[in-house]
LUMKOL-658879 format. One line per 4 residues: their letters; for each residue x, y, z of C-alpha. Coordinates in nm, 2 decimals, padded with zeros to 4 digits, always signed. Example, Ala and Ser with C-alpha at 12.3 -4.5 7.8 and 13.67 -1.06 7.14 Angstrom:
// residues 2
AS> +01.23:-00.45:+00.78 ~ +01.37:-00.11:+00.71 .
This chain:
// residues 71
XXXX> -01.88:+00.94:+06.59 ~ -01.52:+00.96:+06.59 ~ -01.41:+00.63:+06.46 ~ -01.68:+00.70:+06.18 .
XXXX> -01.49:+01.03:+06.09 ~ -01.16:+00.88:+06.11 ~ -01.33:+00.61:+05.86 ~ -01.45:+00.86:+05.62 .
XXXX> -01.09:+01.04:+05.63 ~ -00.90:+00.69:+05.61 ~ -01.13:+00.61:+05.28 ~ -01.07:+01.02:+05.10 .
XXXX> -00.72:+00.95:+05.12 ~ -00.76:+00.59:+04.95 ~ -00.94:+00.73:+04.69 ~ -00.70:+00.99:+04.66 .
XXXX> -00.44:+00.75:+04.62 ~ -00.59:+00.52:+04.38 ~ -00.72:+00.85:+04.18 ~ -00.31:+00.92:+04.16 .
XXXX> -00.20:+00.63:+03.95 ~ -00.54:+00.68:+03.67 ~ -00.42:+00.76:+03.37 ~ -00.52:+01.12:+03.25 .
XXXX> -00.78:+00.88:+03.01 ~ -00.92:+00.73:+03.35 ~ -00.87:+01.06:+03.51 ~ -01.14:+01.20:+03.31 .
XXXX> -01.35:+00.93:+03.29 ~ -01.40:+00.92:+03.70 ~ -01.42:+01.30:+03.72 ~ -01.70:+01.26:+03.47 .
XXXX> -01.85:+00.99:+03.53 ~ -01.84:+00.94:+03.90 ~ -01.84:+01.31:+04.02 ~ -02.01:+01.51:+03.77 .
XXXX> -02.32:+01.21:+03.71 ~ -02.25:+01.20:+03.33 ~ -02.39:+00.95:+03.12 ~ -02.13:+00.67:+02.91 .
XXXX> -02.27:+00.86:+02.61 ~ -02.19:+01.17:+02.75 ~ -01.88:+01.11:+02.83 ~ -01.80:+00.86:+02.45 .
XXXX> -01.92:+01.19:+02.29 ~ -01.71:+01.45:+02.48 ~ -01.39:+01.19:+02.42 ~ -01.48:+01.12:+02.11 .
XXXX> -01.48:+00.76:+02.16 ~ -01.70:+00.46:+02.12 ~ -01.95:+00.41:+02.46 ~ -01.79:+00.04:+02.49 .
XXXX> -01.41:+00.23:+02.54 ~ -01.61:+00.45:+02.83 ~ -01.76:+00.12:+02.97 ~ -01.42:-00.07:+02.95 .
XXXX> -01.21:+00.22:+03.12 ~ -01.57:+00.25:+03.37 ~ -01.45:-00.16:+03.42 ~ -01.11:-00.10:+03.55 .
XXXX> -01.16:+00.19:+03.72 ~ -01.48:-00.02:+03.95 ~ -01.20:-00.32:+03.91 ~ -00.95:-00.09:+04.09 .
XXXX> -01.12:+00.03:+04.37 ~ -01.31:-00.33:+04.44 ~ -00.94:-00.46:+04.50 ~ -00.83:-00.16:+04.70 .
XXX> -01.13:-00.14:+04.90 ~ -01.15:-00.53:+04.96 ~ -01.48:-00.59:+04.82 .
């Protein structure tokens, strides 16, 4: 039980650390997206940019954490 907590605090602070170098773009795009469950339309519409830009900064941001997180 305590390793797993130590885990789970070990992996906030990653994600804390990779949400520190997004760009304000990306930023908002993960806030969206990944916290607040919004759709790529959503998201295009609020932005006022094309779905495909959403789904290419969605790319990097995934492309990010899979190298941080070894996967």
């Amino acid at each position: 039980k305590e390793e797993e907590g130590f885990r789970k605090l070990e992996n906030s602070e990653m994600i804390r650390d990779i949400v520190s170098t997004l760009t304000p773009e990306e930023k908002m795009v993960f806030k969206l997206r990944f916290i607040d469950n919004k759709i790529q339309q959503e998201i295009a519409e609020a932005m006022g940019v094309s779905q495909m830009t959403i789904s290419r900064i969605e790319k990097k941001i995934r492309d990010r954490f899979r190298k941080e997180f070894g996967r």
